[in-house]
C-alpha positions in Angstrom: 20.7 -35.4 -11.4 18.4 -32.2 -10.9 17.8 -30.0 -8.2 15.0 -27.7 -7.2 14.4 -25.8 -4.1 13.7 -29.0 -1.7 13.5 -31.7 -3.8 16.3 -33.9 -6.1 15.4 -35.1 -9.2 17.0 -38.0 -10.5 16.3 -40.8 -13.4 18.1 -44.0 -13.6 20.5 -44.8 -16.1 20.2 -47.6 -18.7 23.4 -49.1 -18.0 22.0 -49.4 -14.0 21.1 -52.5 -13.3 18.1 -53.2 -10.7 18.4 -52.5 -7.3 16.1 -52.0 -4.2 15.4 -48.2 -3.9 17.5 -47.4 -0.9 20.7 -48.9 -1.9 20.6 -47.0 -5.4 19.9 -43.6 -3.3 22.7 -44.2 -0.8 25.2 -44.8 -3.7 23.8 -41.9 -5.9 23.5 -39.2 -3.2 26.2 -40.0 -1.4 26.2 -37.1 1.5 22.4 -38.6 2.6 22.8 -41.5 4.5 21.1 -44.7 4.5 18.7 -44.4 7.0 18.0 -41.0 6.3 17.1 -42.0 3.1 14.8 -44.5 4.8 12.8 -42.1 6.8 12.6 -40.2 3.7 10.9 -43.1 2.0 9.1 -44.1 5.2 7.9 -41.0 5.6 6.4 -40.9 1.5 8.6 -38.2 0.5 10.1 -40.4 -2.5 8.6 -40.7 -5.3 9.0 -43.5 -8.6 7.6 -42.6 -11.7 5.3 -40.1 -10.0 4.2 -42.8 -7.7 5.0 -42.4 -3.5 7.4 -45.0 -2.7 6.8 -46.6 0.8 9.4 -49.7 0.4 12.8 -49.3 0.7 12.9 -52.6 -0.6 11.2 -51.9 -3.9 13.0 -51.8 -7.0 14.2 -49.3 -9.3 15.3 -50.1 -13.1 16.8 -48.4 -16.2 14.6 -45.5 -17.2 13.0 -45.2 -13.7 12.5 -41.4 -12.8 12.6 -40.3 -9.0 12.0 -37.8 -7.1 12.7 -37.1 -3.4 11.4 -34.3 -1.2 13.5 -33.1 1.4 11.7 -31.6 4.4 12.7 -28.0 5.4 15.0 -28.3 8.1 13.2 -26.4 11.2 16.2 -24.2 12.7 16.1 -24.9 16.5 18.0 -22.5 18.9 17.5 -25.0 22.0 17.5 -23.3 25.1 17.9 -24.7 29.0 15.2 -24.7 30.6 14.9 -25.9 34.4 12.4 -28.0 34.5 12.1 -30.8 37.4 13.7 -34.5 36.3 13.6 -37.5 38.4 16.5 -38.7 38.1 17.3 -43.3 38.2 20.7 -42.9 37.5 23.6 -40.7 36.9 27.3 -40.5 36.3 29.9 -38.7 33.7 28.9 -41.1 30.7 25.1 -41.4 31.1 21.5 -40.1 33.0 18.7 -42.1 33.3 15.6 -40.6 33.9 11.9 -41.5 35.1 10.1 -39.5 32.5 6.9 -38.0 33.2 3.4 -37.8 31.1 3.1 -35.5 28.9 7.3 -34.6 28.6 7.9 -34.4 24.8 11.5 -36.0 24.8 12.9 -33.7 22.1 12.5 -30.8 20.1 10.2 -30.9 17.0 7.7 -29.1 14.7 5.4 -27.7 17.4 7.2 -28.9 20.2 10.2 -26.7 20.2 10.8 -26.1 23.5 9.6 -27.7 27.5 11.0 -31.1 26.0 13.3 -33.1 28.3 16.3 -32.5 25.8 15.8 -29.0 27.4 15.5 -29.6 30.8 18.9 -32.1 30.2 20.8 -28.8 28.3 20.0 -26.9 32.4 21.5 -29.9 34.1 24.3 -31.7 32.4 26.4 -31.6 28.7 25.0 -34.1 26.6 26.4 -36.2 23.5 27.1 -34.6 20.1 25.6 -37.4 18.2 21.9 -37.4 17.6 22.6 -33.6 15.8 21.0 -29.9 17.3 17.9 -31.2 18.1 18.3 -34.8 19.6 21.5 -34.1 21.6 22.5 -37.7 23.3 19.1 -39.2 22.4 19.5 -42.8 22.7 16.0 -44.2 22.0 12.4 -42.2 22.8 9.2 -42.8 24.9 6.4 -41.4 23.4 4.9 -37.9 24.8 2.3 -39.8 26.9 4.0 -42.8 27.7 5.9 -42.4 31.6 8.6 -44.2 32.6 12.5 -44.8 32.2 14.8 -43.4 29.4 18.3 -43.3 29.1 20.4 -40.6 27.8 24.2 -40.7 26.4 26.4 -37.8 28.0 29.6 -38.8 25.6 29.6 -40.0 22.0 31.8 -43.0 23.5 28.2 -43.5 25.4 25.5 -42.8 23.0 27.5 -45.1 20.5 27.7 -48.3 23.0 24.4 -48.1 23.9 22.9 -47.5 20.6 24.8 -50.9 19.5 23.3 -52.5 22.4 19.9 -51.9 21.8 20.5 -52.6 17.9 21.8 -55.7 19.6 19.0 -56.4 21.4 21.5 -56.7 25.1 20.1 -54.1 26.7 16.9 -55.0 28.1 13.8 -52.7 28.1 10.5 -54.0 29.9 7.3 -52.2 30.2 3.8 -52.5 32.2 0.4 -51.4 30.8 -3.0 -52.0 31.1 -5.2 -53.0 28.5 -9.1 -53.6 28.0 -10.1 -57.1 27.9 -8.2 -60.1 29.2 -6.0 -62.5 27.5 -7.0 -66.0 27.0 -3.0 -67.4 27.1 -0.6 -66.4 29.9 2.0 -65.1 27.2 2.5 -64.3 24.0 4.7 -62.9 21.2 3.4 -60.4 18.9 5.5 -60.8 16.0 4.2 -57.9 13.1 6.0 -55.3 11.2 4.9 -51.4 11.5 5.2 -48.8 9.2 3.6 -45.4 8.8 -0.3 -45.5 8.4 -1.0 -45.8 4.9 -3.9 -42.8 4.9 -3.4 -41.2 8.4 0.9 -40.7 8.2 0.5 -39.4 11.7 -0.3 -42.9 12.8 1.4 -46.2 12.6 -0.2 -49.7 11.7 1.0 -53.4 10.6 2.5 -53.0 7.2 4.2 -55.7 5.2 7.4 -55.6 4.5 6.8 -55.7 1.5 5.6 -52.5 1.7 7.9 -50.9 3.6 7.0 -52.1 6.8 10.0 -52.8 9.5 10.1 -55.8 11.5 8.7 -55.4 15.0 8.7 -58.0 18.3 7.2 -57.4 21.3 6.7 -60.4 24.0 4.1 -60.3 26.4 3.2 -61.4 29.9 0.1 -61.1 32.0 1.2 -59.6 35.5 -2.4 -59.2 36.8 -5.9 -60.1 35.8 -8.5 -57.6 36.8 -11.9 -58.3 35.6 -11.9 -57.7 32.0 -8.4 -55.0 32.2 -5.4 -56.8 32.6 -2.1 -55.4 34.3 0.6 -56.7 31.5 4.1 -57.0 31.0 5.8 -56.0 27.7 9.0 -56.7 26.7 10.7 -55.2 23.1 12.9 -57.0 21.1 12.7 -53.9 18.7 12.1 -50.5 19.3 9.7 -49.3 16.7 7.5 -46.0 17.0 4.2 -47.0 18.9 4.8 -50.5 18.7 3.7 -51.6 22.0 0.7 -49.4 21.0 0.1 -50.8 17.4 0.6 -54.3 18.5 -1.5 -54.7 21.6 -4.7 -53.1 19.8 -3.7 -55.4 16.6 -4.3 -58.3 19.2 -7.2 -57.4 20.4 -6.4 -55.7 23.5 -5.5 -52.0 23.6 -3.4 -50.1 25.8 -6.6 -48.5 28.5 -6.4 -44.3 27.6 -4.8 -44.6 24.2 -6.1 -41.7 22.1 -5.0 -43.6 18.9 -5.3 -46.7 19.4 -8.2 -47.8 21.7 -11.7 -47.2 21.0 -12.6 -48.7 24.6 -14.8 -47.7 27.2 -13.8 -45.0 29.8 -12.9 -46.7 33.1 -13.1 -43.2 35.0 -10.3 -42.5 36.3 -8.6 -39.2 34.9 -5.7 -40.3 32.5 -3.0 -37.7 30.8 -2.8 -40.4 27.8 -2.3 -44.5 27.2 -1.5 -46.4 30.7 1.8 -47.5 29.7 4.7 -47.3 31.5 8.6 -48.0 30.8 9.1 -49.8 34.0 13.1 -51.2 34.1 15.8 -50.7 31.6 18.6 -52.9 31.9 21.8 -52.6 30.3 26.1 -52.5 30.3 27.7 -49.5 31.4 29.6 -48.1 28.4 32.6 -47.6 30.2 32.8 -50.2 32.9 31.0 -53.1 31.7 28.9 -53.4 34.5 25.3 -54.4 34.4 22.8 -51.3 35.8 19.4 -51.9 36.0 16.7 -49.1 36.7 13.1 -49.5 37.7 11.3 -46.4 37.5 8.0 -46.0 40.2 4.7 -46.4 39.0 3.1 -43.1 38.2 0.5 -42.1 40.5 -1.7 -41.8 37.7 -1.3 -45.6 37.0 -1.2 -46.6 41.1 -4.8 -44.6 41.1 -6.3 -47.0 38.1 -4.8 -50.2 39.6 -6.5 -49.4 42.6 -9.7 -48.9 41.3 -10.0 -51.9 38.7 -8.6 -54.1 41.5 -11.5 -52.8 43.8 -13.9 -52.9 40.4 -12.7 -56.9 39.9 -13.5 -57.6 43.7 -16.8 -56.3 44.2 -18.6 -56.7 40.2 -22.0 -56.7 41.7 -21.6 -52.9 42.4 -20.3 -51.4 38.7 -22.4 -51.6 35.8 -21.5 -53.9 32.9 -19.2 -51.2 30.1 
């Protein structure tokens, strides 16, 4: 094994025999864990043979050379902030809290500071686990997306309900509205995401075979409104963008997505994709009892209701678009 400034170089021996990429990297660089060595390939910073890697499943052989970038760690000194959070829930082992549009939920490259990890560090301790930048981070909504999110206080906490969402116990349902209307009454979207293949700021169906991970979301319509339907989402996995990614993959993307939907404007005045993580249910880590929160409707989302409702009763007076 070599070293240079960011980067490990490594070739594999002749006495190795084949094994998928990620296993041989875990057992070979032994203080990088698994699925950090996962996002690493994910996220095309491993290299075989001078080729990107984007499967952790591929396979490596005797001879093989690799080489895997490590991203400069950006040194965060996160700082309370008092920002306003509506708060669902709360007691000594958890928070949940009914996240508003535009509310990064933790610090990043460009984003280090107004995230909601901030605004928790000005109201309550939070979990050690999820490291100096993702203090008691349990799972994420995206910048855009509004609704309810959870946040571990202890490690007890953050540990019992990461293994409940792994799981699949704890229940997370959405609403969103989407351009065009659904022929069935349900559905399941059953696709696995991975990073886009050209644009790695974007995420798209990818085979497993090519690194992608599996992804399930189910799907309900809730309300039909001309051609925008009001629909319910429920994940079975919690990939990045997947209720995104796998609405637009059907044909039927998330109204306001600036990734995702190439559809008409429906002109009403949208801070990003009308999507919203409307009940989270799951089993209190130290009790065992059942909590369920339902976080209200953004006003934002109550206005565009309104309007396509009104839009779907009177078609006659709004132009065809």
């Amino acid at each position: 094994m070599t070293t240079v400034p960011n980067s490990i170089l490594l070739q594999v021996q002749e006495n190795q025999e084949s094994d998928r990429i990620d296993r041989y990297l875990s057992q070979a660089l032994p203080d990088l864990s698994r699925s950090r060595i996962q996002r690493l390939i994910e996220d095309g910073n491993v290299q075989v043979n001078s080729a990107v890697c984007l499967s952790k499943k591929a396979t490596v052989q005797a001879g093989d050379c690799i080489q895997i970038t490590i991203p400069e760690a950006q040194p965060l000194n996160l700082q309370p902030e008092a920002i306003h959070l509506e708060i669902l829930y709360e007691d000594d082992s958890l928070i949940i809290i009914n996240k508003p549009a535009g509310l990064v939920v933790h610090p990043s490259a460009g984003h280090e500071g107004g995230t909601l990890v901030n605004a928790l560090l000005a109201h309550c301790p939070l979990a050690e686990i999820g490291g100096v930048q993702r203090p008691g981070i349990v799972h994420r909504l995206d910048k855009d997306t509004t609704g309810a999110i959870v946040i571990a206080k202890t490690d007890q906490a953050h540990q019992h309900l990461q293994a409940q969402l792994k799981a699949k116990t704890a229940r997370r349902e959405y609403l969103g509205v989407v351009h065009g209307s659904p022929r069935s009454d349900s559905g399941t979207i059953d696709f696995p995401l991975g990073r886009h293949p050209v644009d790695r700021k974007k995420m798209a169906i990818v085979s497993q075979e090519k690194g992608g991970r599996s992804a399930v979301t189910h799907w309900r319509v809730q309300e039909r409104m001309g051609n925008h339907t009001l629909m319910h989402f429920q994940l079975e996995t919690g990939r990045t963008h997947q209720i995104r990614v796998h609405s637009a993959h059907i044909g039927y993307p998330i109204v306001g997505d600036p990734i995702y939907s190439s559809g008409s404007s429906v002109g009403v005045n949208l801070p990003g994709q009308a999507l919203h993580a409307w009940r989270l249910t799951l089993e209190h880590p130290v009790t065992g009892e059942s909590i369920e929160a339902i976080a209200p409707l953004p006003s934002t989302l109550v206005t565009l209701l309104e309007v396509l409702r009104r839009r779907a009763a009177t078609p006659h007076l709004y132009p065809k678009g």
